[in-house]
C-alpha positions, 0 to 999 in steps of 0.5 A: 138384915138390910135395906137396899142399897142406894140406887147409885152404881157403886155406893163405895165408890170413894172408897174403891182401888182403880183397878176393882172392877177389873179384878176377878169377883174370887181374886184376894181382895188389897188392902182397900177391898179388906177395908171396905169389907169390914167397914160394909160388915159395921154398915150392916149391924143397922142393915145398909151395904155402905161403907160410909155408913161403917165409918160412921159407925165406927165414929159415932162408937168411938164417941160413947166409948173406944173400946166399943169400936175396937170390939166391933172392929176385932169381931168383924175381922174375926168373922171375916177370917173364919167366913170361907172355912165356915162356908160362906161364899165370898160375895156375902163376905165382901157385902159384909153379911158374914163380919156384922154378926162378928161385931155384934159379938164382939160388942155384946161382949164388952157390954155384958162381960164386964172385966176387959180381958174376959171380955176380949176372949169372949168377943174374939170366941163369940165373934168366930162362933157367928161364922159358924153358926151363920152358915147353916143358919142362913141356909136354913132361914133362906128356904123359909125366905127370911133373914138370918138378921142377928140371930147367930150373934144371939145364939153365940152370946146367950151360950156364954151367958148361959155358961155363967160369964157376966151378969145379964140381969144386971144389965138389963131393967127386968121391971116397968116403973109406975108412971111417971112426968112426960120429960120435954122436948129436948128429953124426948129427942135425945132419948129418940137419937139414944135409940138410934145410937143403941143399935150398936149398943152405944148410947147418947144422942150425939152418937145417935146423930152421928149414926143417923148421919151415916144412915142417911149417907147410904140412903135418906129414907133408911136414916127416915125409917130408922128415925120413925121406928126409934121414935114409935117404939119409945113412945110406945114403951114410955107409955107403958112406963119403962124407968127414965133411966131407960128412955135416957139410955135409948133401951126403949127404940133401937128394936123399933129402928131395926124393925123398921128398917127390916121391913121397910121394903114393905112400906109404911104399914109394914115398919109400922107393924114391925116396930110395934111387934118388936116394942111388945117384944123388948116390953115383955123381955124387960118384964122378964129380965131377959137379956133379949138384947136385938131378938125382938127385931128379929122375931119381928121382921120375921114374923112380919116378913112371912105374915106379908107373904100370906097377905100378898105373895106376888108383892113381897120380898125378902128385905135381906137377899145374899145380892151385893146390895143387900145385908144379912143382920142385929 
């Protein structure tokens, strides 16, 4: 689920060994390529192939709680080690297009699971679960000409619900308040940046800031698009009246951010469209009180992926290819 990356030679550069580029693409990576794939594989939660981004990441996780980043970082590792018996080629493991959905389980985890060890379990289990599911999944979205996105993520995490861990229900806001006052500037910012950092299930603003930071290192117009799609869809939700307590948390704009990002490489019209479908997605979740946790950004970039297809065939592309530039997600 990914934008593309920067149009530079090498965007890990910096984090590159001397001799990268003369080893064989299917040579066991060092240490340095291990590093630089799980931290591709954070990059790409918030779709850019950029290990700066990953660090950044990593930072602004670790600023809302450590134990988040040691739950990203162990279920991409997982993901990782169970890429290539899952049938994962070894460029899209290097992209990070394999260890994404492997943090993704591993933050879900944390953030619904409730108790650390059970937590740890689930995040270790749900994380290697991505792999497998991931491989069959993007073969099969591939001849549709879409994404995998967060979807196998999704499925492994709403298995273990669906099997009684934790509580769902409780970790989501299943009803739209009345209205209430418009809150001020320095509100409507921080709830916006909360957005942005609800990504990767993190929420404040200065971990958002950081977050857009790292969006910005990999490409000023995905930290743009990721800004605009958060900012949109909050609108559009606090509008409709969700409680401040979710505008605070940022639970109103990270299905924006990610739309729009998935369909930035449409244009402005195309995120504009995502972002609003994933609002009235997450909306309709909330009413609900479903744990729909980043499925409405995916139906969303699907659904406007293939609507632009029918529209103008010979214009659009697939925003996620399984090319060394690209991502797979959230």
């Amino acid at each position: 689920m990914s934008t593309p990356a920067p149009a530079q030679a090498n965007p890990d550069a910096a984090f590159a060994s001397p001799s990268a580029h003369a080893a064989s693409t299917d040579a066991p990576p060092g240490f340095a390529g291990r590093v630089r794939t799980l931290l591709r594989s954070l990059g790409q939660i918030v779709l850019q192939r950029h290990a700066g981004t990953g660090v950044c990441l990593l930072a602004a996780l670790a600023l809302c709680d450590p134990w988040l980043a040691c739950a990203a970082l162990i279920g991409a590792a997982t993901a990782n080690l169970c890429a290539r018996r899952a049938g994962h080629p070894c460029a899209e493991v290097r992209d990070g297009l394999v260890g994404f959905n492997g943090a993704l389980a591993g933050l879900a985890a944390v953030t619904f699971a409730g108790e650390n060890f059970t937590a740890a379990v689930l995040a270790v289990l749900a994380a290697a679960a991505t792999a497998w599911i991931g491989a069959p999944l993007v073969r099969w979205l591939r001849r549709a000409g879409l994404c995998v996105y967060s979807a196998p993520c999704l499925l492994a995490t709403w298995s273990w619900m669906a099997l009684g861990f934790g509580n769902p229900r409780t970790t989501v806001t299943s009803a739209i308040a009345p209205a209430h006052l418009a809150p001020s500037w320095l509100d409507a910012a921080a709830g916006v940046l909360s957005g942005v950092a609800q990504t990767t299930f993190a929420t404040g603003a200065l971990p958002g800031l950081v977050l857009l930071a790292g969006l910005a290192w990999s490409s000023r117009r995905a930290a743009a698009y990721a800004l605009g799609g958060a900012a949109l869809a909050t609108v559009i939700e606090y509008a409709i009246g969700v409680p401040p307590a979710s505008f605070a948390a940022g639970l109103c704009g990270f299905n924006g951010a990610l739309a729009a990002l998935a369909a930035s490489s449409l244009g402005p019209r195309a995120a504009i469209c995502a972002t609003m479908l994933a609002a009235a997605l997450h909306l309709a979740a909330m009413r609900l009180g479903l744990p729909g946790m980043t499925a409405p950004f995916a139906l969303a970039g699907w659904t406007v992926h293939s609507a632009w297809r029918l529209i103008a065939p010979y214009r659009t592309r697939p925003s996620q290819q399984p090319a060394p530039n690209s991502a797979d997600v959230h």
